[in-house]
N, C-alpha and C positions, 0 to 999 in steps of 0.2 A: 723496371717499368711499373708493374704494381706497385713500388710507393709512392713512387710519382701520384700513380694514380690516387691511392689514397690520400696525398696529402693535397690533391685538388681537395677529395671529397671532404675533407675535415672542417674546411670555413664554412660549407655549405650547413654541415649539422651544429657547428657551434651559432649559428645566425637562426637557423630552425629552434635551437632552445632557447635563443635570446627571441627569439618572437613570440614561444609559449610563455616564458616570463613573464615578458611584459601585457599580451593577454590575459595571464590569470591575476597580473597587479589590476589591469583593467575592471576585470571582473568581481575580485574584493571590495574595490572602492563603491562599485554598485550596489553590490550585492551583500556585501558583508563578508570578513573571515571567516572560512569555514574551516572547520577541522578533516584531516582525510586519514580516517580512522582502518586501522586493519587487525584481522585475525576475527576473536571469538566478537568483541565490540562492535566491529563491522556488521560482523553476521549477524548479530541482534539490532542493530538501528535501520538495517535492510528486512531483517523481518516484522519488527515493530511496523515500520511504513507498510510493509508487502496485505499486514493484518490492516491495517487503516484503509486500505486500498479495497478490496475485501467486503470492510463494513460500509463503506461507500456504496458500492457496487451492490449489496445484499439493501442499503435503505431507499436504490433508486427503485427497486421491483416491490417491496413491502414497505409497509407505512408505519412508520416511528414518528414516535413522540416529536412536536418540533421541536419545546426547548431541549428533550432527548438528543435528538440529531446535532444541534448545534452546542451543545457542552463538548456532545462526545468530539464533537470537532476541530470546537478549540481544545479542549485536554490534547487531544494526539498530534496538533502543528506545535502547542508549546511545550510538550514531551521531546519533540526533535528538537527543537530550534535548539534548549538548551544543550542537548548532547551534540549537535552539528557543529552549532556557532559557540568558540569560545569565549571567554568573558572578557578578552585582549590577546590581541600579539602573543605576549610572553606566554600565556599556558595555552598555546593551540598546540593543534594534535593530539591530544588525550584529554582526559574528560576526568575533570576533577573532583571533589567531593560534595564543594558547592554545589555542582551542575548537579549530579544526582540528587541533591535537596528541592534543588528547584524544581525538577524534572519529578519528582515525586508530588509536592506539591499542587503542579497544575494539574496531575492528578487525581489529587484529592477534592481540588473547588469545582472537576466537573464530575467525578463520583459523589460529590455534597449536592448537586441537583439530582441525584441520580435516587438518593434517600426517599423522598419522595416529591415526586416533582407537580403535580398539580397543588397542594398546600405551597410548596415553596414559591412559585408563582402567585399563590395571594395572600403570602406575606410580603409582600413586595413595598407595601404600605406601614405596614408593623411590622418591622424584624427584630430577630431575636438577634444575644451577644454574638452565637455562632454564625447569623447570616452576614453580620458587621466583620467578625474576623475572617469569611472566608472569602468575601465581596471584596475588602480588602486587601488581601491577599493576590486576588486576579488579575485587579487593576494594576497593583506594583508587579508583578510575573510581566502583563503585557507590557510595562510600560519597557523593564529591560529586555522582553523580548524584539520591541522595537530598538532599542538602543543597539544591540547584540549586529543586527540585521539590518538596519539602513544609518546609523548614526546616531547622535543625537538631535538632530531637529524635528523631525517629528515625533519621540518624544518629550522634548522642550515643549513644540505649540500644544501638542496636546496635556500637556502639565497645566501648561495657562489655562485651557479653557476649564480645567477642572477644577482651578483654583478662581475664574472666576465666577463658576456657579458658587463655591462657597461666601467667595468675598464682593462680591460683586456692585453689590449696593453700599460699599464704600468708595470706589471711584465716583471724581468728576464726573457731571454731562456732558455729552450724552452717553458717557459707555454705562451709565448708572442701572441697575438694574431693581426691581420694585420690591424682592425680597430674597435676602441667601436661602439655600440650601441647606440645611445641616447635613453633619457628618451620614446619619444614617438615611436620608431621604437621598444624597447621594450616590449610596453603596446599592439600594435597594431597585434603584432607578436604573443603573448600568450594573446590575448583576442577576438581579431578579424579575424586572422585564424582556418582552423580545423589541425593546426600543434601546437599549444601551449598547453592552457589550455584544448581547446576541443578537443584533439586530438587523437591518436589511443585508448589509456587507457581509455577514457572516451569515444571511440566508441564502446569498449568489455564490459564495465559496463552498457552501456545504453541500448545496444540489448543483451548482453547473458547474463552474471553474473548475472544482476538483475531477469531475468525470472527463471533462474536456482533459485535463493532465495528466486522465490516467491513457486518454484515448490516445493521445500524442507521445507518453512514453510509450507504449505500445509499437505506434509506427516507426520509431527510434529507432529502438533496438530490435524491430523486425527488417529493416531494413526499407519498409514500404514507404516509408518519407523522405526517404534520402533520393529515394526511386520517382517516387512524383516531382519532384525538386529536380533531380538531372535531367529529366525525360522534359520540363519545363525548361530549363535551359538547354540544350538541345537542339527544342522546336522553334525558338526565340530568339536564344542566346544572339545569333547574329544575325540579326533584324535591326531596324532603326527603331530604336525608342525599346529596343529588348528586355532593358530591366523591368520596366515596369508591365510589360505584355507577359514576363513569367511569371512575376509573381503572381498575377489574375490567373494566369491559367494551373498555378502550381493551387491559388488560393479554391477554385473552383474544382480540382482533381480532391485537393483533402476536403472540401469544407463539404463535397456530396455526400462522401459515406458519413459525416457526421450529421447533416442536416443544420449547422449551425457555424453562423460566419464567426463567431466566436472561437469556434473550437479551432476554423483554420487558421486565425489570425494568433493563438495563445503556442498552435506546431509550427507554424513562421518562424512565427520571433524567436 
């Protein structure tokens, strides 16, 4: 009698792992290959973030530097990205010597605003070899940490638009434009203004999104969201037009304690 019964239960878990499968195929082609790291590396890519989380939290009560705040910001998602996200398929799961270089690296280009960072802001117009090589350097970091992370196409479009600031005014009408960019009016513009790399996107990520992500891991793994989400289905769940009366009232239980429809719509999803 029990292997009967077990060998009911067997198709049931091999169809449950073929559904995790093809959910987490699901969720690479969105999201990118991630690497699922364990032991001592684990424990440091979970405390790295735990420390970013931390500094986040410590810049929404006291006032930091902006372009402070936002170097530090991007250094610490392109410090993970590379250790998370493999460079391909073939070397996931561990973290190669590459990734350490680059991960170092982004590093360094946001400890280079760190040097001092009011001058480095008005050099932004005249820069020196070091602002060219470290400007440089950020841009190519983001551009594979887009590649890493969504594909190639957005960093293809965004290649082009940066090649058409430099070349620009050798296209046809009307894409013509009235004068290139050089190299370093480039580098200076999207490294050492808060109009390029630092600039609005990475000012809504550095103060909101990312506390909203921390506020939503929070409810995770306390269990208080999963709680507001059953207690919504629940009350709903079998009503007419149910789905969408829980998620308003699931969106209204999270989005109160944060104050922000943002915060509930980023623990939603």
């Amino acid at each position: 009698m029990s292997e009967d019964v077990a060998r009911l239960h067997q198709p049931a878990a091999e169809v449950s792992e073929e559904a995790l499968k093809r959910a987490e195929e699901m969720i690479e082609r969105e999201e990118g290959v991630q690497n699922k790291l364990r032991g001592r590396l684990a424990a440091f890519v979970t405390a790295v973030a735990v420390v970013m989380s931390l500094w986040h939290l410590y810049t929404a009560y006291v006032i930091v530097g902006t372009e402070r705040l936002r170097a530090t910001h991007v250094g610490f998602v392109l410090f993970l990205v590379f250790l998370v996200f493999p460079v391909s398929r073939r070397w996931r799961h561990r973290v190669m010597w590459w990734d350490w270089l680059l991960a170092a690296a982004a590093i360094a280009t946001a400890g280079y605003v760190f040097w001092d960072p009011e001058d480095f802001m008005n050099r932004s117009v005249i820069q020196n070899d070091w602002d060219l090589y470290f400007g440089g350097a950020i841009i190519l970091l983001i551009l594979e940490a887009m590649r890493r992370t969504t594909g190639w196409i957005l960093p293809f479009v965004t290649s082009c638009f940066l090649a058409y600031a430099l070349f620009g005014s050798h296209l046809p009408p009307p894409w013509t434009v009235g004068q290139d960019y050089d190299l370093h009016l480039l580098v200076g513009h999207m490294y050492m203004t808060l109009e390029g790399i630092y600039g609005t996107a990475i000012a809504v990520s550095s103060t909101l999104i990312i506390l909203f992500t921390i506020y939503g891991a929070f409810l995770q793994f306390s269990g208080a969201g999963k709680f507001f989400i059953d207690f919504s289905f629940a009350a709903m769940g079998g009503k007419p037009t149910g789905a969408g009366r829980t998620v308003t009232l699931a969106s209204f239980l999270l989005g109160g304690p944060s104050g922000s429809g943002v915060g509930s719509t980023v623990t939603l999803g």
